[in-house]
N, C-alpha and C positions, 0 to 999 in steps of 0.2 A: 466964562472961564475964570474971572474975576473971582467972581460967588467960590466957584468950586478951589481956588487958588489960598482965598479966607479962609473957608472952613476947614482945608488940608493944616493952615496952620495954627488954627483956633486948638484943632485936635490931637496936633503934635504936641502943643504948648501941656496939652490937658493933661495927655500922655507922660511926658515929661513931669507935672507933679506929682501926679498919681505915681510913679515911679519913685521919686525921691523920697516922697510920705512914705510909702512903703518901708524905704530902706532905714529914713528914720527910724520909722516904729518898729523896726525886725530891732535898730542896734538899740530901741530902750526897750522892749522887750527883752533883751538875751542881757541886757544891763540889770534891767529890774529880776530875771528869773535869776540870775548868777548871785544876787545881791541876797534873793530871797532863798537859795539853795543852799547860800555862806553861813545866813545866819544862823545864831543859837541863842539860847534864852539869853546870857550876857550881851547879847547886839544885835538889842531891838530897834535902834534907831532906823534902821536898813525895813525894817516892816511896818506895817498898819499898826496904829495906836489897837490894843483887844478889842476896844466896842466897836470900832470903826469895822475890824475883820468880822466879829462877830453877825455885824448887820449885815455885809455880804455874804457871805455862807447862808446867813439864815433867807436873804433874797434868792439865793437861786432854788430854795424850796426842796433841799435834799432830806430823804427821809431815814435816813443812814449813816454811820462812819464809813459805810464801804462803799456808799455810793457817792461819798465825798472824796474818798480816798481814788479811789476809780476815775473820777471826772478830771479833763485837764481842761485848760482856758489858755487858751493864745490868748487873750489881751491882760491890759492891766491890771487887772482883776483875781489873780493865780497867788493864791493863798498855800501855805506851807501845809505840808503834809503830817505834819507834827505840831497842830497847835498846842496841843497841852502842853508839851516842851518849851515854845516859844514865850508862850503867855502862862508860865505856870503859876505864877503867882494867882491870875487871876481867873483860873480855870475852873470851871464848875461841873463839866463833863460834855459830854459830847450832845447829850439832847439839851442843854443850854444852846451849847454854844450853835447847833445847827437849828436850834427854836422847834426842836419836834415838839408835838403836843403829848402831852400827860396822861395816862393808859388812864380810865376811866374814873374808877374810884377815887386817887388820889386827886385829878382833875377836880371831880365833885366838891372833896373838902377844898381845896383850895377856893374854887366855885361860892362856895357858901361863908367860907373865912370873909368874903367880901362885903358880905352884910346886904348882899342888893336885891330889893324887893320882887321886881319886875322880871318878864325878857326883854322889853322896850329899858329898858336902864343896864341890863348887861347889854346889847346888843349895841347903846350909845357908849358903853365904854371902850368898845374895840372899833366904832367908828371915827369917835374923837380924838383916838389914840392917846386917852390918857394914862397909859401903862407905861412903866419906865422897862427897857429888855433887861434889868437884872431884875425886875420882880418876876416870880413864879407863875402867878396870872398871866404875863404876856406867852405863855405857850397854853393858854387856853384857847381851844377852839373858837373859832367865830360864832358858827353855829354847832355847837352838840350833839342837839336834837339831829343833827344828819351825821357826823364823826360817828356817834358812838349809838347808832339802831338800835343796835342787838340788846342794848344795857338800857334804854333811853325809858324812863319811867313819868318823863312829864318834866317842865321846867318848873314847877314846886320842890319836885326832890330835887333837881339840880341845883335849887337855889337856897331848900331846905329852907323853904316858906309853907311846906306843908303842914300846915297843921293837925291831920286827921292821922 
């Protein structure tokens, strides 16, 4: 009876946090959403620094404005629906900012802007993650050769170390 007397109040106790955490996080939740609904490009202090937003957006791997625009996040994580407004200074477009990769061609020259001999030397550049997210190269695919089949003529012309 003891045991069962414990654990009645072990799981109240538990009950009871799980409860309050709740209601904390509902009122900075409805704190941070009201904060981030207020703002406008003059009051940015209320939102994520732009690279900071930028890297989330581009973590949740949307392939879209519309499927960014679509998506909502209950946690802390619920970015403005209007970035280009918020961050306009430092707005590049939307496939910046959501990291989509680069329709084929353009990919390629940038690809080859690089100077990189190999696919073991492009492949260690997105492993190493030496790519800063404002250069153009970090929306280059990981692998190519599998994005872009239908185009895929070899990692020489990718790299435009072809010489024949």
């Amino acid at each position: 009876m003891r045991l069962f007397a414990s654990l009645f109040l072990l799981l109240s106790s538990a009950s009871s946090f799980v409860m309050e955490r709740n209601r904390n996080l509902s009122a900075s939740h409805l704190s941070r959403t009201s904060l981030t609904m207020s703002a406008t490009a003059k009051d940015k202090s209320a939102l994520y620094p732009f690279k900071e937003a930028r890297k989330i957006a581009r973590g949740h791997g949307f392939s879209s404005k519309e499927e960014f625009i679509e998506y909502t996040c209950p946690g802390a994580y619920q970015l403005p629906k209007n970035p280009q407004e918020v961050w306009s200074e430092d707005w590049k477009g939307w496939e910046d900012f959501l990291g989509i990769c680069h329709a084929f061609e353009p990919g390629r020259e940038i690809a080859r802007s690089l100077k990189i001999q190999s696919e073991d030397e492009y492949l260690a550049l997105f492993k190493e993650k030496k790519l800063e997210d404002d250069d153009p190269a970090s929306r280059l695919p990981y692998r190519p050769d599998l994005k872009y089949k239908s185009e895929w003529k070899g990692w020489d012309d990718w790299l435009g170390t072809d010489t024949g």
